[in-house]
N, C-alpha and C positions, 0 to 999 in steps of 0.2 A: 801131368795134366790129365792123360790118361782116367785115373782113379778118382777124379771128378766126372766122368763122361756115365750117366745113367745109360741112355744105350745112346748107338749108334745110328744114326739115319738113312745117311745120305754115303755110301765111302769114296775114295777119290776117283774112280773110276766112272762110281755112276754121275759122277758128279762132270768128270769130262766127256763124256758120250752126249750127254743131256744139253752143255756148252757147244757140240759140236752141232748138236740138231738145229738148236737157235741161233746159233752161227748162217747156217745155209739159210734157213727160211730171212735171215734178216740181208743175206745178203742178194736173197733173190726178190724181196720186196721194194731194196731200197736201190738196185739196180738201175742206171740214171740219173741220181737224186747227189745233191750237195750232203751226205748224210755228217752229224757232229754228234757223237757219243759225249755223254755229261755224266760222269762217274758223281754218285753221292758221297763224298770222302767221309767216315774211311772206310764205312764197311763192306764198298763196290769193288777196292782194288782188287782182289784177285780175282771175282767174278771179270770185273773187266777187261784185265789181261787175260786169259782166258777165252774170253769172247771176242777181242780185237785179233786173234792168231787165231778162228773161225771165220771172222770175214774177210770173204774173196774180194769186195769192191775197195775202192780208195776212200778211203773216211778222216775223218780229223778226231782226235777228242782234246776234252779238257774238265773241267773238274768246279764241285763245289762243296763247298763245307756249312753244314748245318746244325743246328743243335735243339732238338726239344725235347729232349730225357737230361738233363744236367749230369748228374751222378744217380741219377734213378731208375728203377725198372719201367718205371713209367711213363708216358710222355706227359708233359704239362700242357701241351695243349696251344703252348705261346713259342713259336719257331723263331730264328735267333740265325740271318745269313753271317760266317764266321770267313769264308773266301766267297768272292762271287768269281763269276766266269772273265777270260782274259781276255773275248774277243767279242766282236758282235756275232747274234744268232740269227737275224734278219736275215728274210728272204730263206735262209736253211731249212733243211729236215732234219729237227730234232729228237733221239731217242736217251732219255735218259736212260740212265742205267744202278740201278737198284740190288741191292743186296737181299732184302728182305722191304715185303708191305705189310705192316701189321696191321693199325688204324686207320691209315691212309689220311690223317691230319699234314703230318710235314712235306707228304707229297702232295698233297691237295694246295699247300701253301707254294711250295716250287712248281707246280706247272702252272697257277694263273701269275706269276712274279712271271719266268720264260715265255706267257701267253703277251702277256705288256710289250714283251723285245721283237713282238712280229716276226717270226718265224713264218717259213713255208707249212710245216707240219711239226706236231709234237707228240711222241709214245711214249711207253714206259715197256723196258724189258727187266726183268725182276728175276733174279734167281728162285727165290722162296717166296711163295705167296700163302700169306694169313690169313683166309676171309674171314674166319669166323670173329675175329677181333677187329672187322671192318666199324669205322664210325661213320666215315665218308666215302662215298662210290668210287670207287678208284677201280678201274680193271685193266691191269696193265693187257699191252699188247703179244706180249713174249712174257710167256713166264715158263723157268724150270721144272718145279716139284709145288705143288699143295702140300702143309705142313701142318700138323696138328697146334691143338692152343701151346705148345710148352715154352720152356725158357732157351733158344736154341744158340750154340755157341761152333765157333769152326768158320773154315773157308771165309775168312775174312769179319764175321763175327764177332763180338765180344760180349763179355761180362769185366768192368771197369778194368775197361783196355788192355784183358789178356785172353787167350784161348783163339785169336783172330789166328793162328799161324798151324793152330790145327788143319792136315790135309783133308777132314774127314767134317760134316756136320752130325753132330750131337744133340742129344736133351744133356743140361746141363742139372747135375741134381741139383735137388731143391735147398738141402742144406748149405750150399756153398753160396747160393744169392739173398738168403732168409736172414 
């Protein structure tokens, strides 16, 4: 996999330092609080494990599964809930949790769907944030790294469901999604 990896971004260290910082600041914001972690399946698990063994406070998570890229680089634009959540969110503080925001379409569409469920509060903490490919104002609360426009694979990541299990985030050359 390696020998598809154009360069290297992110490696796994600065990737857990960076986990570690938004770990504290989240757990000293939501100090007090009902907080419930919402992994966007799949590309949050290891971000989220990662960030659940940074926070000091007692938290809950659970998980949702979404789809607006089909098999494409793209997004379509039309979001597709594929698991919804297995509990209510009402009255909670909700922080979703993100792997990457590119367009900010499919998280535009999952916080006003979680905004319906009355919650106490709802953020977004994002490992990689893409403004420059914003369509929709999205500004998560916690985010890791700013990341150039490229194709980025790693740390939970893919390109048609492989390179997620790289320790490291990547630009992914061009010839291998072209």
């Amino acid at each position: 996999m390696r020998e598809d990896i154009k360069e290297v971004l992110f490696t796994e260290e600065q990737i857990r330092d960076k986990i570690k910082e938004i770990g504290k600041k989240i757990s000293n914001d939501y100090r007090e609080k009902d907080l419930i972690l919402i992994g966007i399946l799949k590309g949050s698990v290891m971000f989220m494990a990662g960030l659940m063994k940074e926070i000091t406070i007692p938290c809950s998570m659970d998980f949702m599964a979404v789809s607006s890229y089909g098999n494409s680089t793209e997004s379509t634009g039309r979001v597709k809930i594929l698991k919804d959540l297995d509990f209510s969110v009402e009255g909670k503080d909700i922080l979703i949790v993100e792997d990457i925001i590119d367009s900010g379409i499919t998280l535009a569409y999952i916080k006003e769907y979680l905004y319906s469920r009355k919650p106490n509060s709802l953020e977004i903490s994002t490992l990689l944030n893409k403004p420059e490919r914003r369509k929709i104002n999205i500004e998560p609360k916690y985010t890791g790294f700013n990341v150039p426009d490229a194709f980025l694979v790693g740390y939970g990541l893919d390109f048609a469901e492989k390179y997620r299990n790289l320790p490291y985030i990547g630009i992914l050359k061009e010839e291998v999604y072209k």
